[in-house]
C-alpha atoms as one frame of an Amber mdcrd trajectory, in Angstrom:
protein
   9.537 196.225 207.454   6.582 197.744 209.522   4.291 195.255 211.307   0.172
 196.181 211.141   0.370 198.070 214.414   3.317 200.620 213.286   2.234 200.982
 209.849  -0.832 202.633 211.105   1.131 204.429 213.781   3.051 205.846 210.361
   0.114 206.573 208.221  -1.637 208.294 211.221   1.674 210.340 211.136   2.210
 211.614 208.134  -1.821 212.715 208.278  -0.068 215.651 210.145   3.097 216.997
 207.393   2.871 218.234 203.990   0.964 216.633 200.570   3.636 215.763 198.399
   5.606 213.402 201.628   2.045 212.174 202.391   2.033 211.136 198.612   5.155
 209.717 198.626   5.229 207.279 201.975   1.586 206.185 200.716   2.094 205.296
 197.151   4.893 203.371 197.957   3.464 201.422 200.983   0.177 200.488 198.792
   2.261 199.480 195.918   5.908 198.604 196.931   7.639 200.432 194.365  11.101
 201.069 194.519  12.900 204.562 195.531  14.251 204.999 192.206  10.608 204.229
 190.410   8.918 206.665 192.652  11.515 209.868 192.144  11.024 208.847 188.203
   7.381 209.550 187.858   6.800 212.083 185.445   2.581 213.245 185.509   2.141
 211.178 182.104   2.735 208.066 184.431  -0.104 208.352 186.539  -4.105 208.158
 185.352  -5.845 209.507 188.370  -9.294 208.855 186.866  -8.308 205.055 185.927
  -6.251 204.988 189.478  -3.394 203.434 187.118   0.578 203.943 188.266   2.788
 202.854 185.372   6.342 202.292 185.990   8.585 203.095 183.206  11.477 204.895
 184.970  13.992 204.450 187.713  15.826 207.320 188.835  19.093 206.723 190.450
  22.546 208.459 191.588  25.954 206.869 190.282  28.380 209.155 191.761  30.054
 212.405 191.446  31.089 212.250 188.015  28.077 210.405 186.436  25.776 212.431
 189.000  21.687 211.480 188.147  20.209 208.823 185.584  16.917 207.809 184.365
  16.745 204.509 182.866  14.376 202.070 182.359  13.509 199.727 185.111  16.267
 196.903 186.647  14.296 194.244 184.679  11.202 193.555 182.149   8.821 192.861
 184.987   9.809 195.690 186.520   8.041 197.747 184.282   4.535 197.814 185.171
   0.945 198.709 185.376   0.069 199.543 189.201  -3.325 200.314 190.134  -3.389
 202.176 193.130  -6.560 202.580 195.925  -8.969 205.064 195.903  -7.736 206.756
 199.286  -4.547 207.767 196.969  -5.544 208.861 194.297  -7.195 211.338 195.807
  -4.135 212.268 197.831  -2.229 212.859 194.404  -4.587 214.999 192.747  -5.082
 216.851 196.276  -1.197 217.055 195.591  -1.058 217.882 192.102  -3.609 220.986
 192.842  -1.473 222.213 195.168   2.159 221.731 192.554   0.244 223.640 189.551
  -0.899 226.415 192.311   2.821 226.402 194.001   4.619 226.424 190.895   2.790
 228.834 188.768   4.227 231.269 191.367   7.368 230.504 189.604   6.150 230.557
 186.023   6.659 227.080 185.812   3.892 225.122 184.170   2.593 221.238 185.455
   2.952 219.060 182.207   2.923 215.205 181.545   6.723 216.043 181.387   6.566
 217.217 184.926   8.389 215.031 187.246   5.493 214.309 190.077   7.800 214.978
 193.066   9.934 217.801 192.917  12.163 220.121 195.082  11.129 224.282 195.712
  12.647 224.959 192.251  10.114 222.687 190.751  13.232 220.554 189.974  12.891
 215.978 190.478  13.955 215.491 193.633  17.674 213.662 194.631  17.081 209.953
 194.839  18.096 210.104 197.908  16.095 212.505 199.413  13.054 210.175 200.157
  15.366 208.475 202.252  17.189 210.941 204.337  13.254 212.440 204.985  11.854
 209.501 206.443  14.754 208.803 208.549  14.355 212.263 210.402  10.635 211.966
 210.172  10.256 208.560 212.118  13.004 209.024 214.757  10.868 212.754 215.358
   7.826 210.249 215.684   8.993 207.811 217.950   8.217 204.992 215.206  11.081
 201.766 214.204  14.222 203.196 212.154  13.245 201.828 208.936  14.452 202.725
 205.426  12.927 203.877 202.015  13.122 200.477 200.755  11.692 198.675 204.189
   8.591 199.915 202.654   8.510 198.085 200.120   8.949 195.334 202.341   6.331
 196.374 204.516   4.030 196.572 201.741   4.824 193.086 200.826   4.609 191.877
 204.447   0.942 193.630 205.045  -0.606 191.936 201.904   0.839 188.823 202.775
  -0.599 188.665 206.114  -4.149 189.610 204.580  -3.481 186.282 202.108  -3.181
 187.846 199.503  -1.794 185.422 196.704   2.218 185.599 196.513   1.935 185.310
 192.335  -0.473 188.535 192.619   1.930 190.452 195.475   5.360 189.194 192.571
   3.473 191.114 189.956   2.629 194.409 191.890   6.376 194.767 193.035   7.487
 193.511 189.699   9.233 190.384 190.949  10.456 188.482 187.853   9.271 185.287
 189.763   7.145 184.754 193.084   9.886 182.892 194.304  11.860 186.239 194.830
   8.991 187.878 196.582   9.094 184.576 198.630  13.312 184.554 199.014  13.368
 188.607 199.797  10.628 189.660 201.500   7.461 187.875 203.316   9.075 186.960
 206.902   6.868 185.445 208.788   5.374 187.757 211.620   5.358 186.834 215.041
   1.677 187.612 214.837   1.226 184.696 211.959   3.507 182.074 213.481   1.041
 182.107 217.011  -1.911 182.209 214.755  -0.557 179.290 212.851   0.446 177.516
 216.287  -3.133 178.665 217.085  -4.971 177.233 213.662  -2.802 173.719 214.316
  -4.195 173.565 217.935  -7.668 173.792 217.060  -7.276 171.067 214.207  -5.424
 168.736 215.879  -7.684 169.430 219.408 -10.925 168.728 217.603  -9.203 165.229
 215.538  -8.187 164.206 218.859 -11.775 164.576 220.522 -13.408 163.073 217.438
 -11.604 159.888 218.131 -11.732 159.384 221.363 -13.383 155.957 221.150 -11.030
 154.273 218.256  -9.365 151.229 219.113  -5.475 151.171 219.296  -4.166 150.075
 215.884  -3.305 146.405 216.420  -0.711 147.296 213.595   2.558 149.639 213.619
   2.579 152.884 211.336   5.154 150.807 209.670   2.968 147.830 208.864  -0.064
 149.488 207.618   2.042 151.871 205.277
């Protein structure tokens, strides 16, 4: 995933290229969902005026023969009730405005039905295309080759490091248990190990100074225990 520094360098970024990628990258950094939730979305999963994201859908490619499914979610706590920030919200319905005008050129009406992102033909985009965009769109940036799905770790990594509650982070990705949010995905930064080194330096600095006058224990650790 993205550390603080070139998460910003990304969202800064993507200020500059077109609505529906800017919707994309965001809504999955602020709420970690997974590639194939986020090429699922139909309209009638998002709320704009409740800010509510409910994932009902995955969208994935099998192979050749099989081609493109839509299923429900990998497990039961995948499916879920996101609620997204303010800052994009306002991106999506900036978005949508722009779909219903882009598509109506086409004679193609925006309904609940609607998948949210689509290709020029108004068509869901590939599951993979997500991917293969960001790929081309960081390396033309100069940011860290990261893919689709190192968002999601990057979203888990930036609430983490804000301490936000690991139970709270499990049930935004959809984590069956916090222990898989713990197992998969918050790596300690080398930004949080020096400010733990930092926090234990202070404590152990000021117990240290507090007892400067205390006797030597006439016991051993042993003993007294």
């Amino acid at each position: 995933g993205l550390n603080s520094e070139d998460s910003m360098q990304l969202l800064s970024a993507l200020s500059k290229t077109d609505l529906m990628h800017q919707s994309i990258i965001s809504l999955t950094l602020s709420i970690g969902c997974r590639l194939g939730e986020v090429t699922g979305l139909r309209w009638r999963d998002i709320d704009l005026e409740k800010r509510i994201v409910s994932i009902r859908t995955t969208r994935q490619y099998i192979d050749k023969e099989s081609g493109i499914i839509e299923g429900k979610p990998k497990t039961e706590k995948s499916e879920r009730d996101c609620e997204i920030p303010a800052s994009v919200a306002k991106m999506l319905s900036a978005y949508k405005s722009e779909l219903t005008e882009t598509l109506s050129f086409l004679g193609i009406p925006v309904t609940n039905d609607t998948h949210v992102f689509v290709n020029f033909e108004g068509k869901a985009l590939h599951p993979s295309s997500p991917n293969s965009w960001l790929k081309v769109f960081l390396k033309r940036h100069k940011l860290p080759t990261l893919t689709f799905h190192g968002l999601r770790h990057t979203c888990a990594t930036l609430l983490v490091a804000e301490g936000m509650d690991v139970a709270a982070i499990a049930d935004i990705l959809g984590h069956s248990t916090p222990a898989t949010t713990l197992n998969y995905y918050l790596h300690p930064t080398t930004e949080a190990k020096k400010r733990a080194v930092s926090i234990m330096d202070t404590l152990i600095s000021s117990a240290v100074n507090a007892e400067k006058n205390v006797s030597v224990p006439s016991s051993s650790p042993a003993e007294e225990e």
